[in-house]
N, C-alpha and C positions, 0 to 999 in steps of 0.2 A: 893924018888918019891913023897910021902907025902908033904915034903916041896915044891918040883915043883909048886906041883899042887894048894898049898895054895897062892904061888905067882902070878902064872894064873886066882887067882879068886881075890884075890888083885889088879891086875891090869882092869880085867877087870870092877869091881867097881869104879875104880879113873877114867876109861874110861866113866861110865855110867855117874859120875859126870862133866869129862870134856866136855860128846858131848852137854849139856846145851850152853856151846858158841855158837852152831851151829845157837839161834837164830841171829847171826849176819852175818851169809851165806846166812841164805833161813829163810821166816817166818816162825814161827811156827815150829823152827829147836829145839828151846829148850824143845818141849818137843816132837816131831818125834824122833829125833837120842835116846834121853834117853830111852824112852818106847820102842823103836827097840831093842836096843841091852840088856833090863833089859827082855824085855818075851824073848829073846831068850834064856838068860842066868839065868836066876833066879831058877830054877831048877836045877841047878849045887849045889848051894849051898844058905843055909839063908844068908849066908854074904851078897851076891851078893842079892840078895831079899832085905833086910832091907837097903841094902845105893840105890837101884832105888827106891824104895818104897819112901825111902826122900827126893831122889834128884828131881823127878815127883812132891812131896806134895810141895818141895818148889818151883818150878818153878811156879805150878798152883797158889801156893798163893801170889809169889810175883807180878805173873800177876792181881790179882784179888785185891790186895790193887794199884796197880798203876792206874786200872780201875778203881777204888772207889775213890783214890782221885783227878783223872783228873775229874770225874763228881761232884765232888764237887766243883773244883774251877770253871771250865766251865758253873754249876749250877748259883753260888754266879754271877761269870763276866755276865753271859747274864740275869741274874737276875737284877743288878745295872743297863745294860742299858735299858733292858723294866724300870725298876721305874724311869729314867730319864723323860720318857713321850715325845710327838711328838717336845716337844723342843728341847729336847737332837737329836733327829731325823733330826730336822729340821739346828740345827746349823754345825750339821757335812755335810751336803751337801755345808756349806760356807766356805770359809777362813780362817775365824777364830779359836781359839782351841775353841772346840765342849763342852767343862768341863768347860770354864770359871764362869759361872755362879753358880755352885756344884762341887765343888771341890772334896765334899764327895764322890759322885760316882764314882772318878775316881782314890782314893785315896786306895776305897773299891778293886777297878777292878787292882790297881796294889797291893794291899798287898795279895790279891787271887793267883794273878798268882807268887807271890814271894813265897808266903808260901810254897803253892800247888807245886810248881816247884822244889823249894828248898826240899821235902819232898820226890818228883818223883827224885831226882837227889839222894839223900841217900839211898833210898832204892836200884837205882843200884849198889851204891856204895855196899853198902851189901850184895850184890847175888855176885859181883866178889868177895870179899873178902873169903866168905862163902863159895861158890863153892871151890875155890882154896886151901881153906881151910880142906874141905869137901874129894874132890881128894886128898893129902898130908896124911890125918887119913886114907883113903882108901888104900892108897898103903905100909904104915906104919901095915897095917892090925887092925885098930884100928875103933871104933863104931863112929860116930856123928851124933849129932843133930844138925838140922839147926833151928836157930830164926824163929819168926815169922811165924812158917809152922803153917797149916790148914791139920791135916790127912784127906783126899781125901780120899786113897787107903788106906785101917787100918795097920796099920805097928804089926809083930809080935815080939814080947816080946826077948829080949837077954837072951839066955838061958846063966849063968853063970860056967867058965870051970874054974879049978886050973891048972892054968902054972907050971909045974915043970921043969922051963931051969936053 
């Protein structure tokens, strides 16, 4: 029975980490569906507490570094063209490319949006990898940490057991 019931809380943590997809259903699904099903269930066991307690800190934080550096690059790009000045202004209402004269600023305005993008694109790559990853240790019955997390919610300490299988 014992075993049952370890597999029911193993599953239902690989759940808390899989409903993180859900931002791709409905906004704000990654971290509705987690937080729903982690207070419903977190009480059942610390297991089930300590993987939504991570799966919530890293969705908040990979939200909040994407936010950090979409305003950095967006910062830097509408920054180059305000320092262009009303030329720059004035030439993109013509024909002509609007950069000819500063090349600089437009060089700025695409190594911004490459960096920046290219940065915003890794880090997705990393929440699936990690998530997936994350579920897999969960239903294995096993602890994980995710990169990069920011404790939000404070996470409690693994209390340490001797397996004797």
């Amino acid at each position: 029975m014992e075993k049952q019931q370890q597999n029911n809380h193993n599953n239902i943590a690989m759940g808390i980490h899989l409903a993180t997809f859900g931002k791709w259903i409905f906004p704000l699904g990654n971290f509705i569906l987690p937080i729903l099903l982690w207070m419903v269930n977190s009480k059942k066991s610390d297991f089930i507490d300590r993987h939504g307690k991570q799966a919530i800190n890293f969705q908040l934080s990979i939200t909040l570094w994407t936010v950090i550096l979409a305003f950095i690059g967006g910062g830097v790009i509408i920054g180059s063209m305000i320092s262009g000045g009303p030329d720059l202004w004035q030439a993109m209402d013509g024909p002509s490319f609007p950069f000819a004269n500063d090349l600089g600023i437009f060089s700025t305005i695409v190594a911004s949006g490459v960096i920046c993008g290219t940065l915003i694109l890794a880090l997705g790559i990393v929440d699936l990898v990690c998530t997936i990853k994350a579920a897999i240790r969960a239903h294995d019955g096993q602890e994980y940490r995710y990169p990069l997390t920011i404790n939000f919610i404070p996470d409690t300490p693994v209390q340490e057991t001797s397996n004797t299988n």
